[in-house]
Residue frames as qw, qx, qy, qz and C-alpha x, y, z in Angstrom:
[[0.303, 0.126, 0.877, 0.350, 59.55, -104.95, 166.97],
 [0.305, -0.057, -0.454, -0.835, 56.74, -104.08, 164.26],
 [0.783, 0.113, 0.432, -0.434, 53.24, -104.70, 164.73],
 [0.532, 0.234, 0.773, 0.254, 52.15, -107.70, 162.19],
 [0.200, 0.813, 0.533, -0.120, 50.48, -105.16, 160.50],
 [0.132, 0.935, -0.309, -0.115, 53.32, -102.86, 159.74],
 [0.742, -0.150, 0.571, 0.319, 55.79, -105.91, 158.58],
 [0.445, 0.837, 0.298, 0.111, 54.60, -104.63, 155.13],
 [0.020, -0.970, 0.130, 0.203, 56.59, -101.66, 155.69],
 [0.568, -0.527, 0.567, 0.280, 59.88, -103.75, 156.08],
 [0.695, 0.131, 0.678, 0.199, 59.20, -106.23, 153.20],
 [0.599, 0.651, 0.380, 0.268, 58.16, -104.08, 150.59],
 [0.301, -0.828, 0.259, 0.396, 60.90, -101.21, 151.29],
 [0.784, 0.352, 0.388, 0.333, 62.62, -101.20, 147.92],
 [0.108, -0.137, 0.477, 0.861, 64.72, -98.60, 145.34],
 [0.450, 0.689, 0.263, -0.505, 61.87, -96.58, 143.24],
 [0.605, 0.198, 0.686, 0.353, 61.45, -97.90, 139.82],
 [0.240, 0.674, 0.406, 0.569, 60.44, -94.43, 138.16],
 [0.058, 0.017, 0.289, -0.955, 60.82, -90.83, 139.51],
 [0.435, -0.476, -0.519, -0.562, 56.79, -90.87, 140.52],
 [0.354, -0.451, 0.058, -0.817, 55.23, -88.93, 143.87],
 [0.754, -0.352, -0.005, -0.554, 53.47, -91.46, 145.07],
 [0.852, 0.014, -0.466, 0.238, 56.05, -94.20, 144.92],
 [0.463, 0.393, -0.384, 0.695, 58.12, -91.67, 146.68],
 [0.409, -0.555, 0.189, -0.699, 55.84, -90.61, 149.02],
 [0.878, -0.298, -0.127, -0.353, 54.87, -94.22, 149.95],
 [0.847, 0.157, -0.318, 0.396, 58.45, -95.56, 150.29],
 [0.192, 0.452, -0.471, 0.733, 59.55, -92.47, 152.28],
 [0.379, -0.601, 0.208, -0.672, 57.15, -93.28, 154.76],
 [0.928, -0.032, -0.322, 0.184, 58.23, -97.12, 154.88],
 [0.580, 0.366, -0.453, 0.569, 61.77, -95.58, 155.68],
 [0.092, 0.511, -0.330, 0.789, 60.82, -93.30, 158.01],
 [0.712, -0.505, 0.041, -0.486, 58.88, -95.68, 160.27],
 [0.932, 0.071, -0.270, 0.230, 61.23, -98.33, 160.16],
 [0.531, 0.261, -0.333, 0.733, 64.15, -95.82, 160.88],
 [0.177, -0.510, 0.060, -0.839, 62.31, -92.89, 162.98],
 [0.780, -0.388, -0.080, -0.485, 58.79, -94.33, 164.66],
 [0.835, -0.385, -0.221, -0.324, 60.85, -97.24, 165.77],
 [0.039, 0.479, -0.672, 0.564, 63.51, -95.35, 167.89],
 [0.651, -0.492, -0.578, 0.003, 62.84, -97.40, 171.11],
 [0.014, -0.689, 0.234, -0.686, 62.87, -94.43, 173.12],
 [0.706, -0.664, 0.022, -0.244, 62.30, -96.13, 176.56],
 [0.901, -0.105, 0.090, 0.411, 65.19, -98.25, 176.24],
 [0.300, 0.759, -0.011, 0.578, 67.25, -94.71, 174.57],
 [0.461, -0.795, -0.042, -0.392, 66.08, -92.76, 178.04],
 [0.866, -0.373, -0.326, 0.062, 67.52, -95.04, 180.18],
 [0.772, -0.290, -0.045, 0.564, 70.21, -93.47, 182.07],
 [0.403, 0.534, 0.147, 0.729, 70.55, -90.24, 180.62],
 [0.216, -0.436, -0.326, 0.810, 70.85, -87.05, 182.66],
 [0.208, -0.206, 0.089, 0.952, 70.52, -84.36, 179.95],
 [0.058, 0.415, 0.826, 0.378, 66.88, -84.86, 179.36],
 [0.309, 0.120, 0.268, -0.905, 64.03, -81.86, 179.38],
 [0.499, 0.517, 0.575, -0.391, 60.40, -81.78, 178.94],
 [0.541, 0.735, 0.123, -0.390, 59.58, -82.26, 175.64],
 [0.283, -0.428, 0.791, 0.333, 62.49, -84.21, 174.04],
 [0.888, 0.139, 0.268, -0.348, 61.30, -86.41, 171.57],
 [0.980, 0.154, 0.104, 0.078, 63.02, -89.47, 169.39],
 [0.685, 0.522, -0.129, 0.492, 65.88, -88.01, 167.50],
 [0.268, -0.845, 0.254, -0.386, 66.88, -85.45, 170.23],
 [0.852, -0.469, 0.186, -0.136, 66.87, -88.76, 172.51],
 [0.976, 0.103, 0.076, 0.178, 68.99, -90.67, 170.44],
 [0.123, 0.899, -0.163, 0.387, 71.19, -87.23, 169.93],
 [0.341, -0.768, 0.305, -0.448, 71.50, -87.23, 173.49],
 [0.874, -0.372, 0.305, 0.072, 72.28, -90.96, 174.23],
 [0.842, 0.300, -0.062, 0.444, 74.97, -91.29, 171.68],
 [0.031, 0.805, -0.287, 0.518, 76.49, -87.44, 173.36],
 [0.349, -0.777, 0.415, -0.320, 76.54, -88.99, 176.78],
 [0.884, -0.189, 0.398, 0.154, 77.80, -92.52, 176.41],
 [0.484, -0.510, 0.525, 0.480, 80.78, -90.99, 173.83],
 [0.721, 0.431, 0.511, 0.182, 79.91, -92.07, 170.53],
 [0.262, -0.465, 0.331, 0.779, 81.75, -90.73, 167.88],
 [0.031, 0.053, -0.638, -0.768, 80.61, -89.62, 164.22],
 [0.160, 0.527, 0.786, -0.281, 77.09, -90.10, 165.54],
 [0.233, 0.574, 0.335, -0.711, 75.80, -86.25, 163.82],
 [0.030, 0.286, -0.781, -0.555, 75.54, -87.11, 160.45],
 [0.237, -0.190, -0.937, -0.171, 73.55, -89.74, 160.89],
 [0.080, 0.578, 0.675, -0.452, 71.42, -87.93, 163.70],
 [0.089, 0.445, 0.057, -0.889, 70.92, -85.05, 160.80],
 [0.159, 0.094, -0.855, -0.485, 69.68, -87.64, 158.50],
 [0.113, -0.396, -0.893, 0.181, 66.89, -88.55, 160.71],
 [0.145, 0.586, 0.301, -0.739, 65.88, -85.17, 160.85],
 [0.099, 0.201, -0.618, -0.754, 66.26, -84.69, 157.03],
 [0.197, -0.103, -0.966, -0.131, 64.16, -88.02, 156.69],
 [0.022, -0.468, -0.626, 0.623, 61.38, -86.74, 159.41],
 [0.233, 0.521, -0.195, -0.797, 61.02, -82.84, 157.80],
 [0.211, 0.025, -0.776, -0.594, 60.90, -84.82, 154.22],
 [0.176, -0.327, -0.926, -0.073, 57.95, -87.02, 155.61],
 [0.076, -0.631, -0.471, 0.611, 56.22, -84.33, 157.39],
 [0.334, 0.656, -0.124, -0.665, 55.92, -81.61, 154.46],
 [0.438, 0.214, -0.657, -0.576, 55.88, -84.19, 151.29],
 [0.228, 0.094, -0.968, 0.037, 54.16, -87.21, 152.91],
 [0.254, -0.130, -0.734, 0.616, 52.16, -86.62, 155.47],
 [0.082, 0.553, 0.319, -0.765, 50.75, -83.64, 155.00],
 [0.568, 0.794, 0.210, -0.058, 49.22, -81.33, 152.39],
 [0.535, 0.256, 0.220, 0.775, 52.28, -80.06, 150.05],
 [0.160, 0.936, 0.300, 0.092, 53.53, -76.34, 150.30],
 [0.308, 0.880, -0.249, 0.262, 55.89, -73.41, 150.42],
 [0.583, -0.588, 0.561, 0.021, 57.85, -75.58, 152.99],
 [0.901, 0.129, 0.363, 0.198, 57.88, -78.74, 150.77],
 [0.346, 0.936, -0.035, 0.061, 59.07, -76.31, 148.22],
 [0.088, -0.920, 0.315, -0.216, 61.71, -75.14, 150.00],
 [0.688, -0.386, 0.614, 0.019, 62.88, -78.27, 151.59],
 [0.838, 0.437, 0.290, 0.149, 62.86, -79.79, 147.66],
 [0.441, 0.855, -0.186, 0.197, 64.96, -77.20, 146.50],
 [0.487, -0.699, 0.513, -0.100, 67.32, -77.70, 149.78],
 [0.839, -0.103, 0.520, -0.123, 67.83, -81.36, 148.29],
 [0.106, 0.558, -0.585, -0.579, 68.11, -80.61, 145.07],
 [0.702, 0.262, 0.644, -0.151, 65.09, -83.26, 144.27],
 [0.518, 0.757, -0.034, -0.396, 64.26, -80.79, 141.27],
 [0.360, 0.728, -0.488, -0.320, 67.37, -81.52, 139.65],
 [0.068, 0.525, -0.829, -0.177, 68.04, -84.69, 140.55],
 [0.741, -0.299, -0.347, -0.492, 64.41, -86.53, 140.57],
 [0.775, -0.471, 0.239, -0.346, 62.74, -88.74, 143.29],
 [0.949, -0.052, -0.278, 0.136, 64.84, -92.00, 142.53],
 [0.629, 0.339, -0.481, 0.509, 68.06, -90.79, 143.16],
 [0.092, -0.481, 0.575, -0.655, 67.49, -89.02, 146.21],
 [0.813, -0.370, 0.167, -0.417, 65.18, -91.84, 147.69],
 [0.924, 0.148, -0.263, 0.234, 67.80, -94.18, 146.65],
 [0.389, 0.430, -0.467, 0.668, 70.47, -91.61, 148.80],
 [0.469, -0.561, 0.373, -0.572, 68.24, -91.24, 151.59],
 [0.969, -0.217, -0.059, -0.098, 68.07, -95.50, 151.95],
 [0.713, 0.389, -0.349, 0.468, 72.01, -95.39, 151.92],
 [0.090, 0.516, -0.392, 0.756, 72.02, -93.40, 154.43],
 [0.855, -0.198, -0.109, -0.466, 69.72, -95.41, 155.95],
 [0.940, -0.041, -0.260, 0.217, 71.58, -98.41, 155.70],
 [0.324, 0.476, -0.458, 0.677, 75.35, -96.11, 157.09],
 [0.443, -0.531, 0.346, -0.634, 72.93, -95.32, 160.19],
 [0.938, -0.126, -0.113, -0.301, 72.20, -98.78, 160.71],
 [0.773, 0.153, -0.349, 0.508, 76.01, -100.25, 160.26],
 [0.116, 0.509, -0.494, 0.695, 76.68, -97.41, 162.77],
 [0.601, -0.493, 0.218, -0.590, 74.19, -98.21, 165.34],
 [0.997, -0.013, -0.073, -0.030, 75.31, -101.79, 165.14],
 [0.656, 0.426, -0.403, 0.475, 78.86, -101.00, 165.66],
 [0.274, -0.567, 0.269, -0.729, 78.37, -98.11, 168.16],
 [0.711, -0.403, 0.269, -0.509, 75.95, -100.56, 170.51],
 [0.905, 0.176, -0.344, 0.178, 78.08, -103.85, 169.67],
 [0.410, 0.584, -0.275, 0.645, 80.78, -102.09, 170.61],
 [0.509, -0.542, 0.275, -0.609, 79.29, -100.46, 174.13],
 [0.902, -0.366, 0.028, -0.228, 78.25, -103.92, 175.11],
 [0.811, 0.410, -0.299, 0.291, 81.61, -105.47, 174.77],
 [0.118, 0.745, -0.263, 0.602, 83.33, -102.83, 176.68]]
C-alpha cells in the first residue's frame, strides 16, 4: 500500500493537459511509483530459484512471471523498463545526451509529451489488466 503521504500520487495521476516538461516530468514520476517503486518485491521473491545478487524490481517480476509460466508477460516487463530509463534521465535527474537519445528512441520530438504520456498510462493500465488476470488466474488454479 502507499504511504498517506504518497496517496497524492494515485489521486492526482491524470492525462497532460498541454505538451509542458514539467507536467510531464511530474506525472511520469506519479506513474512510475505507483507502477515501479511499488513492485512488492518480498512477496515477488518468494519461491523463486533463479535469483542472483543484485536483482532488483523489474528483473524480479521478469523472473516470477518466467518461472510460474506466464505468458505475454515481456511487453509489459519492457514497459517498466521504458517507464524507469524515462524517469531516470528526464525526471530525476539532470537532462542529457542520454535523455536525448532516449527522446528520440520514443519519438517524443515528433509526437510531443501528451501523446506519449498518454501511451505510456495505457500501457500502464494493459500491465495492470494483465497482472490481474495472470495472478487471478494462478490463485484459482
Amino acid at each position: 500500500p502507499l504511504h498517506d503521504d504518497d496517496e497524492h500520487f494515485l489521486t492526482g495521476l491524470r492525462l497532460l493537459s498541454k505538451d509542458s516538461q514539467s507536467e510531464f516530468d511530474s506525472q511520469l514520476i506519479a506513474l512510475t511509483k505507483l507502477l515501479v517503486d511499488s513492485l512488492n518485491e518480498k512477496e515477488i521473491t518468494k519461491g523463486l530459484t533463479t535469483l542472483v545478487d543484485g536483482d532488483k524490481g523489474i528483473t524480479k517480476l521478469e523472473k516470477f512471471f518466467n518461472e510460474r509460466g506466464a505468458i505475454a508477460y515481456e511487453e509489459h516487463v519492457k514497459f517498466l523498463r521504458v517507464l524507469q530509463d524515462l524517469r531516470s534521465k528526464s525526471a530525476a535527474h539532470r537532462k542529457g545526451s542520454s535523455y536525448d537519445k532516449l527522446i528520440a528512441d520514443l519519438q517524443m520530438s515528433d509526437e510531443g509529451q501528451q501523446k506519449v504520456f498518454s501511451k505510456l498510462l495505457s500501457a500502464g493500465v494493459a500491465l495492470i489488466q494483465h497482472l490481474s488476470s495472470t495472478l487471478i488466474l494462478k490463485r484459482n488454479d
